[in-house]
N, C-alpha and C positions, 0 to 999 in steps of 0.2 A: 229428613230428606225433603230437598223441595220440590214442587212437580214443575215450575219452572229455572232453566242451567242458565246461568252468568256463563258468556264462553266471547272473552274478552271483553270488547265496549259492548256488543250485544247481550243477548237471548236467545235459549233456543225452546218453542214452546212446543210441548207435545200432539202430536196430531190428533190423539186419543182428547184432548183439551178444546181442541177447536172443535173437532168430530161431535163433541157432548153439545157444545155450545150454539154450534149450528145443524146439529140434528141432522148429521149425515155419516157416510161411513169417514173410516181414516184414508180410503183409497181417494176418496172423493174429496177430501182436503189436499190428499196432496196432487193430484189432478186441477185442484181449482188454482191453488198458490201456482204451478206452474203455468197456467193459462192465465194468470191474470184475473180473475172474476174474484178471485180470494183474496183482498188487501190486507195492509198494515201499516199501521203508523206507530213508534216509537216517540215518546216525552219524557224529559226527566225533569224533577220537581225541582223548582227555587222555593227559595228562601224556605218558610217553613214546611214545603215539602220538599226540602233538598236530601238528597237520600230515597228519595222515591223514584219508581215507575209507571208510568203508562201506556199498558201498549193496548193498541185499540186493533179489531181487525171488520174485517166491512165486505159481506157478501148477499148478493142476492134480497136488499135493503132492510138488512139487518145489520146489527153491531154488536160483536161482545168486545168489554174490556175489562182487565188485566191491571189494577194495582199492587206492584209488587215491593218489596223493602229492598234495600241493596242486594241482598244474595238470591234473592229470586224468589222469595217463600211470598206468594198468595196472599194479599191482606185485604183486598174484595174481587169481587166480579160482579158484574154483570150481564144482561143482553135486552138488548132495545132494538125498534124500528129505527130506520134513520130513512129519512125520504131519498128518491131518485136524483140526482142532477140536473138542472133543467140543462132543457134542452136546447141548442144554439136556432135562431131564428134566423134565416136568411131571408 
């Protein structure tokens, strides 16, 4: 079984997944994905990584990410800082 589901062109990743990864409850994941403060970005591999995954998720200037094989099955992870956005100067 994989911990993350193929559910057509997407994914669907566990709350319990992101929960570990950013060190918060699952209520609070799924609170942040509905407000927005909890992102996501999907990739899929060319050429020699055609067949692959990458989903990245980015809160609170943190990141974990997600390389998966075509059916969903886990083949790393991570979690990194990732810096703020600057800020627009008017």
């Amino acid at each position: 079984m994989t911990e993350i589901e193929r559910d057509g062109a997407g994914f669907v990743v566990p709350a319990a997944l992101l929960a570990e990864a950013f060190r918060m409850s699952e209520d609070d994941v799924r609170r942040a994905m509905r407000d927005g403060t909890l992102t996501s970005r999907g990739e899929a591999g060319e050429g020699a990584d055609a067949g692959r995954w990458r989903l990245t998720f980015r809160h609170s200037g943190w990141a974990c990410r997600f390389t998966l094989d075509v059916t969903g099955t886990i083949l790393t992870r991570s979690r990194f800082p990732v810096p703020s956005p600057p800020r627009a100067v008017l």
